[in-house]
N, C-alpha and C positions, 0 to 999 in steps of 0.2 A: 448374585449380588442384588439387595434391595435397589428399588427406585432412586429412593434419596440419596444413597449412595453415591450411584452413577451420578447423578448428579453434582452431588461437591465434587466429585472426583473431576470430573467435566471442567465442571466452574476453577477448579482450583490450577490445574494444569493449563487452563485458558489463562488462567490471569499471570502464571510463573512466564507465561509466553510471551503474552506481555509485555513483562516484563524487560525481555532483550532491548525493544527499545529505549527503555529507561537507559539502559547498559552502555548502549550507542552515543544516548544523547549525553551524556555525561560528559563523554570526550571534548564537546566546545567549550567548557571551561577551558582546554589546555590552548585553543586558537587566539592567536591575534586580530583582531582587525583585517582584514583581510585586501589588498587592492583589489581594482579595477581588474586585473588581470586574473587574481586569485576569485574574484569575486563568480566571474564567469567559466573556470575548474571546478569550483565547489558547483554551482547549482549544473554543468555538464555531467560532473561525476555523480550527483542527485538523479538528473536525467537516466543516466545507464543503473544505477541499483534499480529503478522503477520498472525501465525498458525489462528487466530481464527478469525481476518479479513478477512484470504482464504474462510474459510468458511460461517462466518455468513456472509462477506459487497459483496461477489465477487459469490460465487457457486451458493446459495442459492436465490437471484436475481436474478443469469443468469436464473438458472431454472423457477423461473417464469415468467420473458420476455420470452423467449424460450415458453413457455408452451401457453404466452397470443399471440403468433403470427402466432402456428403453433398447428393442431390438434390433433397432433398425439404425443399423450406423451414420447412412446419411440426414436421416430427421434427428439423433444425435447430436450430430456436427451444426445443424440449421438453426437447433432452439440455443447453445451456445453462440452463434451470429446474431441471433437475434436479441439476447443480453447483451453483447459486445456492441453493438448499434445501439440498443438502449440506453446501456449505461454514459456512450459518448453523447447523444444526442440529449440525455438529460442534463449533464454540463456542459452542454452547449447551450439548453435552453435556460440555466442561470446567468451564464458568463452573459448574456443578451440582456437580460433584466437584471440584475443585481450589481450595483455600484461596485466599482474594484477597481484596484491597481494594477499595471502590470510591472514584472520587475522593472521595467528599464524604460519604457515607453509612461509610466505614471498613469491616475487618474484616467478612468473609463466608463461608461456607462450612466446613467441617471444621477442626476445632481443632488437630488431631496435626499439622500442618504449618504454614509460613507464607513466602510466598513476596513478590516486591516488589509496591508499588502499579503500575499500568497495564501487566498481563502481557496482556491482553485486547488493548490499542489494540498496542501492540507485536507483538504476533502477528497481528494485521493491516494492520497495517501492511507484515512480513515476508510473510506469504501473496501478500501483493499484488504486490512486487518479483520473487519468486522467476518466475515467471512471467512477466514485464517480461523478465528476462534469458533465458528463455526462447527468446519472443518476438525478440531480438536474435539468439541463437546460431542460432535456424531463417533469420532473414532471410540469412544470412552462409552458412549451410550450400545457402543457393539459389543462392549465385551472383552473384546480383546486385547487384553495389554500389552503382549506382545507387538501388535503393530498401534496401538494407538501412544504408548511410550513413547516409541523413537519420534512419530509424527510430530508432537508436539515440543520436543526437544531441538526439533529439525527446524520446527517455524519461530522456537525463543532465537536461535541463532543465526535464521534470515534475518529476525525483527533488529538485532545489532546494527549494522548496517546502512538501516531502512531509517531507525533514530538518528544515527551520526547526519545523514541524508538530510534530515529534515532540518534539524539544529544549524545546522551547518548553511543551508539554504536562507534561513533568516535571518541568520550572523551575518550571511554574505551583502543584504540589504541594512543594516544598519539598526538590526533589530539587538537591545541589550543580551547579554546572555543567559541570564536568567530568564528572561521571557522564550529565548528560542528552547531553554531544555526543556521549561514547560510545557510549552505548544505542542515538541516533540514525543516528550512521554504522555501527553495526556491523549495524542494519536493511539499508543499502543494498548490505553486500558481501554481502547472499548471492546478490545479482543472479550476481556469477560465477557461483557453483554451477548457478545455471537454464542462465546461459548455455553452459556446461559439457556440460549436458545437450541443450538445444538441438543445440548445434554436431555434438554426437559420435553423436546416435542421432535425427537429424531425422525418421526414419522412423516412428522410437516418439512424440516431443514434436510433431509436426505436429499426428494425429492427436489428441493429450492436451489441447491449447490449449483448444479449447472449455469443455470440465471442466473443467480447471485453474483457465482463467482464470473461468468463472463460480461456481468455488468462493472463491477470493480477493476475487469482488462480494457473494458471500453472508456471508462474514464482518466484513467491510466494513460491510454494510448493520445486520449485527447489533450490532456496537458502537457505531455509532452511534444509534442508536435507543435500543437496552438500558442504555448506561451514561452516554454525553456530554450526549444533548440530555437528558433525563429530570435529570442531576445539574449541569446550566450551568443549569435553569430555577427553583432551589430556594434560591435566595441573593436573590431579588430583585432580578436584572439581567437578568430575561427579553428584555427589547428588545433589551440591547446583544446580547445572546448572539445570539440572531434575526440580529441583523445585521453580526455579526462571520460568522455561520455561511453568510451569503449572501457578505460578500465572498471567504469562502475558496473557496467555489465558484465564484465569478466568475475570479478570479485563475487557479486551475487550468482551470478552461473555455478562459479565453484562451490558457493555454499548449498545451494538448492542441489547440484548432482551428488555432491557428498555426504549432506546430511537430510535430506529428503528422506 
């Protein structure tokens, strides 16, 4: 197979990937308004799709690229901590400097600007994709169709999910809905752009997968922590939230062991 092949093929399969979010986010057209109550289910059950993305689409990969580039299992495991640290500690070092809301607590950070509510879950959400399509463009740049088919069929049908996730978390702040399915698909096309990169410079994106992708689990793991569970437990629907934040992890668990 020619270069430029592999390439579109790359590119193309990235962006059908994609596209699952699009798929997801569609679903808030069918939502109401959501209460106080509902409000804190939706962005708990966001929390658990993300939690279990950390894990299964972002750690658990890094470690095996990690492991297939380098011999030595525990410097492996280290430079994936060391993206995992990274990546949180760089959204932390925005969340400090750049003006934001929180869902529930409002207005934070430097006055001279003011940007929209949930730039924090959105850009982790994006961190996380980007990478995903990645992932896609090196599987296609290998050759093998066999395993880079289902791969990328595996990650359109996380991204499902991952949309409804997002959509659904802006609806829950009083964001219109047309603006939340936007926001939310426009999360999943940067998968092309990974995949772009993937496909065209595998030699450079093999190598990068580790870090990449264990900086995408560290930002991940920070927003959730730092702003979802901490503002879903502050209204008084701690249980639900609890257990709206376990079926979203369930829900993504099952997809990522099934169709991974």
């Amino acid at each position: 197979m020619q270069a430029h092949e592999i390439f579109w093929r790359g590119l193309t399969a990235s962006f059908l990937a994609g596209m699952g979010t699009v798929l997801g986010a569609v679903w808030v057209f069918f939502f109401r308004r959501p209460s106080p109550k509902a409000q804190d289910a939706l962005l708990s059950g966001a929390a658990g799709v993300m939690l279990a993305a950390t894990f299964f689409s972002l750690l658990q990969p890094a470690l095996d690229h990690a492991e297939a580039y380098i011999s030595s299992k525990p410097l492996a495991v280290l430079i994936v901590i060391f993206g995992l640290l990274g990546g949180a500690i760089g959204l932390y070092w925005i969340h400090t400097r750049v003006p934001h809301e929180h869902f529930v607590l409002g207005k934070q950070g430097p006055d001279s600007l003011r940007i929209q509510r949930l730039w924090l879950f959105i850009i982790a959400i994006t961190l996380h994709n980007f990478p995903e399509g990645m992932a896609v463009g090196v599987g296609f740049a290998g050759g093998d169709m066999g395993k880079a088919t289902p791969l990328a069929v595996g990650i359109g049908l996380q991204n499902i999910p991952e949309g409804l996730a997002v959509a659904a978390a802006m609806l829950a702040i009083d964001y219109p809905k047309s603006q939340a399915f936007l926001v939310a698909s426009l999360t999943g096309l940067v998968e092309p752009l990974g995949g772009a990169v993937g496909a065209s410079a595998v030699w450079i994106a093999g190598p990068m997968m580790p870090i990449v992708l264990g900086m995408a689990a560290g930002a991940m793991l920070f927003i959730i922590s730092d702003e979802i569970i901490p503002e879903t437990h502050r209204g008084g629907y701690e249980d639900i939230a609890t257990f709206s934040l376990l079926g979203g992890f369930a829900v993504m668990m099952f997809l990522d062991a099934v169709f991974a």
